[in-house]
C-alpha positions as CSV (number, residue, x, y, z in Angstrom):
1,X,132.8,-24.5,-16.6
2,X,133.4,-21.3,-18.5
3,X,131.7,-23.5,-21.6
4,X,128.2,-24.3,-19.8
5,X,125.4,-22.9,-20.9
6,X,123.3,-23.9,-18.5
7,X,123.5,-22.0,-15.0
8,X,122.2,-24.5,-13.0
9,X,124.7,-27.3,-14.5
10,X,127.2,-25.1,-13.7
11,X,126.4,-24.5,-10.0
12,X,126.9,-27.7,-9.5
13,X,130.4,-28.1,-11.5
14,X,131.2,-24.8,-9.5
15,X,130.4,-26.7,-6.3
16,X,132.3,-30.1,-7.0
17,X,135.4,-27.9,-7.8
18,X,135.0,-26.5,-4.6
19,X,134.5,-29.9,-2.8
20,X,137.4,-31.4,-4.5
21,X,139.4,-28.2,-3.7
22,X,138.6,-28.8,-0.1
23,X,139.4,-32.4,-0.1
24,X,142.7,-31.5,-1.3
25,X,143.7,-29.3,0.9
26,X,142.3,-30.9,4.2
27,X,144.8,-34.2,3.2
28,X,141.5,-35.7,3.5
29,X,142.0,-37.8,0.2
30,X,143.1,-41.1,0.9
31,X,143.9,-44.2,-0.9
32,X,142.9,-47.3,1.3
33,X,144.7,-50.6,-0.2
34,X,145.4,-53.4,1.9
35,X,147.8,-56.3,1.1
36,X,148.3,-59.9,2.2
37,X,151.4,-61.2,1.9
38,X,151.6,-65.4,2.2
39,X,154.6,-66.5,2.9
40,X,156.6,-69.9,2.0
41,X,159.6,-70.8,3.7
42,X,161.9,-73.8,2.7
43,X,160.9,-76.1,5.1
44,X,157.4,-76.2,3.4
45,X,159.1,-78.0,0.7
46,X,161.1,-80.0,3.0
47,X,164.4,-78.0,2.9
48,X,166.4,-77.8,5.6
49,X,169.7,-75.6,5.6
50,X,170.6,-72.0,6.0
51,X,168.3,-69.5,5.7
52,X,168.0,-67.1,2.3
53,X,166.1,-67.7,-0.8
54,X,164.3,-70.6,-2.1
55,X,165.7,-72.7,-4.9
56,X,164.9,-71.4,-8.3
57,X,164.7,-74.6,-10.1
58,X,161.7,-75.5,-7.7
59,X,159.6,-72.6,-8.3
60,X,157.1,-74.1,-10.4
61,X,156.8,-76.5,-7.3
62,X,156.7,-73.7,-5.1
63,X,153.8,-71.7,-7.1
64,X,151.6,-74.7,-6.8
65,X,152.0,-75.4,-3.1
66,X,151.0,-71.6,-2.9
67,X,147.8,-71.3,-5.2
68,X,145.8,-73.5,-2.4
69,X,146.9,-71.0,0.5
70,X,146.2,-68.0,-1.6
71,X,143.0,-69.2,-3.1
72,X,141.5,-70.1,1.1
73,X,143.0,-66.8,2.0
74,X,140.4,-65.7,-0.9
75,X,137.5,-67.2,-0.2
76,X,138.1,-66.4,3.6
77,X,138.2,-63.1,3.1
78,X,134.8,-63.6,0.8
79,X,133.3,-65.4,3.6
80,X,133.7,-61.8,5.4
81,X,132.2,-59.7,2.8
82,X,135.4,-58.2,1.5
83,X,136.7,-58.7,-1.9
84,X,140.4,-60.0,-2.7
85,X,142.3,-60.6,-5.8
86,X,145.8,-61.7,-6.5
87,X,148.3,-58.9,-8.2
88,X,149.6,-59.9,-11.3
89,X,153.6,-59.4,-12.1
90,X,153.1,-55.9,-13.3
91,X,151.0,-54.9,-10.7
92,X,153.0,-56.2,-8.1
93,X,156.4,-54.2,-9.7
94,X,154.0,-51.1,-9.4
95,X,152.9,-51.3,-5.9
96,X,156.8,-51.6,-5.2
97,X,157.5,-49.2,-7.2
98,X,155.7,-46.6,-5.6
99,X,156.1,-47.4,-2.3
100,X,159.9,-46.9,-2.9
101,X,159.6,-44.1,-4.9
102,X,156.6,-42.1,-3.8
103,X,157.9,-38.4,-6.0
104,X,158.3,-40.4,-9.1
105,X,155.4,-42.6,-10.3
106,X,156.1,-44.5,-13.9
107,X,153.2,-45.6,-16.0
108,X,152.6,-48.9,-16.2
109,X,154.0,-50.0,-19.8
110,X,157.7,-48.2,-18.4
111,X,157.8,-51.5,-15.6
112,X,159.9,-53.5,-17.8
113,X,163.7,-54.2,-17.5
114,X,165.7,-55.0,-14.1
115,X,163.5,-55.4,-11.3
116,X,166.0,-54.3,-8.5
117,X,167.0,-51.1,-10.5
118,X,163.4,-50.0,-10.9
119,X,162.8,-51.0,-7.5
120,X,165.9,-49.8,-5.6
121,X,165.9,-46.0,-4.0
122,X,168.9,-43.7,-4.6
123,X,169.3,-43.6,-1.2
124,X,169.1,-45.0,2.2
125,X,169.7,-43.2,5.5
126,X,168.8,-45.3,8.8
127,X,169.2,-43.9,12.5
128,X,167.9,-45.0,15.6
129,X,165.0,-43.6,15.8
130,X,163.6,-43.3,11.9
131,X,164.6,-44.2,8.5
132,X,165.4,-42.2,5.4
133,X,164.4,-43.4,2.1
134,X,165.3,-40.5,-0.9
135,X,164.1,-37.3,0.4
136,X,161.6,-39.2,2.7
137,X,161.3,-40.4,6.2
138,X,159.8,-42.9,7.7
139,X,159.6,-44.5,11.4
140,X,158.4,-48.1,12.2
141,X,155.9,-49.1,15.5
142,X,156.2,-52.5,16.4
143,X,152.9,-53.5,18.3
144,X,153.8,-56.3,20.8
145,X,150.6,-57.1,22.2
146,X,146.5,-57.2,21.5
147,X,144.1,-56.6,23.3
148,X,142.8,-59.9,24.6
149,X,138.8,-59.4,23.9
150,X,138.3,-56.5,20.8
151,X,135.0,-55.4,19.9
152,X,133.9,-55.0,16.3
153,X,135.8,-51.6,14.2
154,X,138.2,-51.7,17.0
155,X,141.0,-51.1,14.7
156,X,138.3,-48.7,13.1
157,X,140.5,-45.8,14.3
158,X,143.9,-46.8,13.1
159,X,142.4,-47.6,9.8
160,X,140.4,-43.8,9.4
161,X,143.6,-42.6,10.5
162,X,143.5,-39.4,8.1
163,X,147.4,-39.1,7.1
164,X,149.4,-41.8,5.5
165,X,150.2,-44.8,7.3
166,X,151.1,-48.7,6.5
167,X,150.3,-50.9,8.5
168,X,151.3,-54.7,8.0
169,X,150.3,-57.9,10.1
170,X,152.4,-60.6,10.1
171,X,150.8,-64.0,11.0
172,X,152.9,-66.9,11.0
173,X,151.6,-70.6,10.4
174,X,152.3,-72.5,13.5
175,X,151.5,-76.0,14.4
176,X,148.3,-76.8,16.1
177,X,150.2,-78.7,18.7
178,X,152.0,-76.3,20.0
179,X,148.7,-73.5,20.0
180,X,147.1,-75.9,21.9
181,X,149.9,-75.9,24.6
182,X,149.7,-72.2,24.4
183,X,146.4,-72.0,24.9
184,X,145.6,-74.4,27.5
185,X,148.7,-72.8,29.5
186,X,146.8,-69.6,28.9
C-alpha cells in the first residue's frame, strides 16, 4: 500500500484491508467442507464373525466393491448441482490431521511416516458432558429425530451457523424389505 502510486488503486487496497480486518475479527470467516463417508462392513463381502476390521489381504476386493458406491454417491450429488470428488491418501491424512490437531497444521509434503502417530492427539480427556482433545473441547449433539415434511434450506440455518461446527449424517444401507415394512406400518 505504502508502494502505490496511484491514489485511487490504493483506496481500494486501503478498503479490502479493512474488509478483511473486519471479517477477521467478526469470526465471520468460515471454511464450509462437507464429507461423505461410505461405509463397508464385512458382511458385504460375505464375512460373518466378530466385529473389528476388515481383512487386509481382501482389500483390493474391498476397493472395487466400493468404487461403484462412491462413483453413484457422485453422480448423485451431480444430479443435485453440487460438485464431489474423492480425497486422495494425502488429502485424506490432512483432513485428519487437522481436525485432530487444529494449533498445529503440517504442510502437505511433512504427511509421510506412521499414520497413527501423525494422527494421534497428545491427549484425551472425556467427561460426561464434553470431550477434551489437546487444549480443546468439544461436545457431541446427537439428533434423534427429523422433522417428518422439511421445506427447501431447512437445514439452511445450521449450515450458516457462523462459529465452527461439524456436523455428520450417518445413513446406513438397509434392505428394502424391511423399509417397506417400516413404511407401510408408518
Amino acid at each position: 500500500l505504502s508502494k502505490q502510486t496511484n491514489p485511487s488503486l490504493g483506496n481500494q487496497m486501503q478498503k479490502y484491508r479493512d474488509f478483511i480486518q473486519s471479517m477477521a475479527t467478526n469470526n465471520s470467516i468460515l471454511e464450509k467442507n462437507f464429507y461423505i463417508a461410505i461405509p463397508f462392513y464385512q458382511l458385504d463381502l460375505g464375512l460373518k464373525g466378530k466385529k473389528g476390521s476388515l481383512p487386509n489381504d481382501r482389500i483390493e476386493e474391498i476397493k472395487k466393491a466400493l468404487y461403484p458406491r462412491r462413483d453413484h454417491v457422485l453422480n448423485q450429488l451431480g444430479r443435485l448441482g453440487l460438485k464431489g470428488k474423492a480425497l486422495t491418501s494425502e488429502e485424506l491424512m490432512a483432513l485428519f490431521h487437522d481436525i485432530f490437531n487444529l494449533d498445529t497444521r503440517l504442510p502437505k509434503k511433512e504427511y509421510q511416516g506412521n499414520i497413527k502417530d501423525l494422527l494421534a492427539p497428545q491427549s484425551v480427556e472425556i467427561d460426561f458432558s464434553s470431550i477434551k482433545i489437546d487444549k480443546r473441547y468439544y461436545k457431541t449433539l446427537f439428533v434423534l429425530d427429523y422433522p417428518r415434511f422439511v421445506s427447501p434450506n431447512w437445514l439452511s440455518p445450521l449450515i450458516s451457523f457462523d462459529h465452527t461446527l461439524d456436523i455428520s449424517f450417518f445413513i446406513y444401507p438397509t434392505e428394502s424389505s424391511d423399509a417397506l415394512s417400516d413404511l407401510h406400518r408408518k
